[in-house]
C-alpha positions in Angstrom: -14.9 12.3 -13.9 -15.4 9.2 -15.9 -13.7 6.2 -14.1 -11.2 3.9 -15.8 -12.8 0.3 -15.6 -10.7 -2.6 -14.2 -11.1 -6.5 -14.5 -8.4 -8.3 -12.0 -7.5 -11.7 -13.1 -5.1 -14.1 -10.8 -5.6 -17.2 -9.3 -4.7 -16.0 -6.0 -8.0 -14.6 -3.9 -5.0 -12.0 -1.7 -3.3 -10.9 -4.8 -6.8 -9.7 -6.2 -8.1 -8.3 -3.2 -5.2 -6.0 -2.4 -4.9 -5.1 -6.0 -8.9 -4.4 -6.0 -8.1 -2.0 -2.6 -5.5 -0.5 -4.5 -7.2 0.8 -7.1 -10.5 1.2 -5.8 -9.1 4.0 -3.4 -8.2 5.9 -6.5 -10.8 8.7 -7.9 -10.3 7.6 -11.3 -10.0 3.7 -11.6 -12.7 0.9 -10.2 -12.5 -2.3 -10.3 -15.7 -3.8 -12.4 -15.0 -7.4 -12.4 -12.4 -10.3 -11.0 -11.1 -13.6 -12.4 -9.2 -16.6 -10.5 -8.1 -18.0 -14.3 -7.7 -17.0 -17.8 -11.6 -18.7 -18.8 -13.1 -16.6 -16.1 -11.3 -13.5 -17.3 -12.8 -14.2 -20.7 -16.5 -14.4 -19.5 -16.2 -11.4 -17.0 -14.6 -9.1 -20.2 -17.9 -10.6 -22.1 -20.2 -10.0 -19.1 -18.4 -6.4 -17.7 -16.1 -4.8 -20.6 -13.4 -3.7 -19.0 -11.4 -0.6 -20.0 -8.3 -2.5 -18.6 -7.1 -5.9 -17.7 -4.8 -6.7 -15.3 -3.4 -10.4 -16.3 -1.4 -13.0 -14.4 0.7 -15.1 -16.6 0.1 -18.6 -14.2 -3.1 -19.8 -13.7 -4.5 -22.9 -13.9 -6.7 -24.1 -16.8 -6.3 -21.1 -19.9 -3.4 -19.3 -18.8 -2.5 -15.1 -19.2 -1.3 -15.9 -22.1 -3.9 -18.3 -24.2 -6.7 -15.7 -22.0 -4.5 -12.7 -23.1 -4.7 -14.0 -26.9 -8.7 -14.6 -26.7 -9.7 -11.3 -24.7 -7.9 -8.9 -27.7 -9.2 -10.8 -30.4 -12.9 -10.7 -29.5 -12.4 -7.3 -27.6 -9.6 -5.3 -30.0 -10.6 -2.2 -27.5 -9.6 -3.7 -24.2 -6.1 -3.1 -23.2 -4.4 -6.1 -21.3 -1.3 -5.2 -19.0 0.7 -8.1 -17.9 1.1 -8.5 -13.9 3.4 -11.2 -13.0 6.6 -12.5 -11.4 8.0 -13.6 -14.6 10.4 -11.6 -16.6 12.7 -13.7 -18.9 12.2 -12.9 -22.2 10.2 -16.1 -23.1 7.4 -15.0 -21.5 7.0 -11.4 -22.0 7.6 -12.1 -26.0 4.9 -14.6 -25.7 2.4 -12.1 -24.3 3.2 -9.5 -26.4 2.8 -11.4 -29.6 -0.8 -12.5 -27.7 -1.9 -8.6 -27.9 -0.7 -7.5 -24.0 -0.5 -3.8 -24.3 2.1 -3.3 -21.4 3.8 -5.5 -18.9 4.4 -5.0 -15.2 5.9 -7.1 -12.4 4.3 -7.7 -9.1 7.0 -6.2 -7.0 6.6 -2.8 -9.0 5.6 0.6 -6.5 1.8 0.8 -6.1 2.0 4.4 -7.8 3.7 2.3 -11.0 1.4 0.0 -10.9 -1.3 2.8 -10.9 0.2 4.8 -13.7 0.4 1.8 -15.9 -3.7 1.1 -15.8 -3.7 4.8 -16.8 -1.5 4.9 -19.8 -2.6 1.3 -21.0 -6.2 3.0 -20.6 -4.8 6.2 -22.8 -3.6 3.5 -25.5 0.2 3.9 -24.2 2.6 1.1 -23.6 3.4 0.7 -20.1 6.7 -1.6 -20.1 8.3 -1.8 -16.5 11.8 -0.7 -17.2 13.6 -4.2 -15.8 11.5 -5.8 -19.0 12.0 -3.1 -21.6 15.5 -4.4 -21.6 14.2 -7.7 -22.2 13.1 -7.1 -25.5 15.5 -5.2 -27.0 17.4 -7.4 -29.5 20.7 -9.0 -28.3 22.1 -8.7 -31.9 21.8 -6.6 -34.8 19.6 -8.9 -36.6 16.2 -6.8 -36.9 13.7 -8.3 -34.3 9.7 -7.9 -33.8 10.2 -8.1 -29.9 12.6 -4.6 -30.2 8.9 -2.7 -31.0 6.2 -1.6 -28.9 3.2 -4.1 -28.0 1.2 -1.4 -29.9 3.6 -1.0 -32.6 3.6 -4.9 -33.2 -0.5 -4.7 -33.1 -0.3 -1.9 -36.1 2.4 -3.8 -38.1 0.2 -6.9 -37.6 -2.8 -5.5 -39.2 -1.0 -3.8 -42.1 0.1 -7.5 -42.6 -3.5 -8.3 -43.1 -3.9 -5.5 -45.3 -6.0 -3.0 -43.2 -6.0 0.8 -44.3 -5.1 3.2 -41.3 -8.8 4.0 -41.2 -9.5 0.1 -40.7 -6.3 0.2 -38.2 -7.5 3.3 -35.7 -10.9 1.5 -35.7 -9.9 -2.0 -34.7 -7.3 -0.7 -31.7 -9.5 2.4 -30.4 -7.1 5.2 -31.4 -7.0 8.0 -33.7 -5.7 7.9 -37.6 -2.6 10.3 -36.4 -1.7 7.8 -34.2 -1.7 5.2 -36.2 0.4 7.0 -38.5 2.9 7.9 -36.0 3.5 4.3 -35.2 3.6 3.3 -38.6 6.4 6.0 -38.7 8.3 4.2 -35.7 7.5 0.4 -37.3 9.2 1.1 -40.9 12.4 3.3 -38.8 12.7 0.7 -36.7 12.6 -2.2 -39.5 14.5 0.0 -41.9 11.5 0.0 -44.7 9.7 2.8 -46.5 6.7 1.7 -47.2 3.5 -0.3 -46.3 4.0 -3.3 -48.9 7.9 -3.9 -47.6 6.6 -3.5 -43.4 3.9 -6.2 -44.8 6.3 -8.3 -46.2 8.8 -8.0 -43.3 5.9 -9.0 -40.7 5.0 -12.4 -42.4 8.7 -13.3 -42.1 9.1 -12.4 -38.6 6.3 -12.0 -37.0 3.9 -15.8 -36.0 
């Protein structure tokens, strides 16, 4: 069985190393690399190329989010998932608009926390449900932050003009996929076709 690689990064040394025994006693996922703050999560995804990245939002020097932004720019393939405290909706629109695939919170069950690293591996969103709320919009005003951290990824590269071809390439998935969140985008946007979801993103997306 092939092993789902992970890179911890958090500034504290006890969060890491029960997270690292955590996972590490599963057949399927291995911790490859560890990072105290967002810099040293950047080097060790250079040095190690993680499947996955587990990411605290509050570290000192580059935080989750500034680290978050760098890693899935220079590594489109690695999936970051959010761990932190935090939950207001300041913070997790902040590091989904930085690329962050899912989104946990440290008080989640082990077997969440577990199932997350495996969907986020298998190009899923994993969202703990007491933050999915958080980004649904509070009006009826069409909002970016209602989508999927995928489904903003997609509509961001449409934006830039990418063909679905171009799209599946850059995030690691398959042209179906990329299709089927397209699909979901222009529902949830109320447009028809690439040109208007293009449009729509440079007016509401940063």
């Amino acid at each position: 069985m092939t092993s789902t690689t992970v890179l911890l990064a958090d500034d504290h040394a006890m969060v890491r190393a029960g997270l690292a025994g955590l996972i590490d006693a599963t057949d399927d996922l291995s911790v490859v690399a560890q990072a105290a703050d967002g810099a040293e999560a950047l080097a060790a995804v250079d040095r190690a190329a993680p499947d996955v990245v587990l990411m605290d939002l509050s570290m000192p020097g580059m935080d989750g989010v500034a680290a978050t932004a760098a890693i899935t720019a220079a590594h489109p393939h690695v999936r970051v998932v959010v761990l932190t405290s935090f939950s207001d909706q300041a913070r997790v629109g902040a590091a989904v608009a930085a690329g962050a695939i899912g989104y946990q919170l440290k008080d989640a069950e082990p077997d969440q926390l577990l199932a997350a690293v495996r969907a986020a591996a298998a190009g899923h969103a994993p969202l703990d449900p007491r933050v999915a709320s958080s980004l649904l919009p509070g009006t009826t005003t069409r909002s970016a932050v209602a989508m999927s951290p995928r489904e903003v990824q997609v509509l961001r590269l449409v934006a830039q003009g990418r063909a679905n071809k171009q799209i599946a390439r850059t995030l690691g998935i398959t042209e179906r996929t990329v299709k089927a969140h397209l699909g979901s985008v222009f529902r949830r946007i109320g447009v028809s076709d690439r040109t208007s979801a293009a449009m729509w993103a440079r007016d509401h997306l940063d």
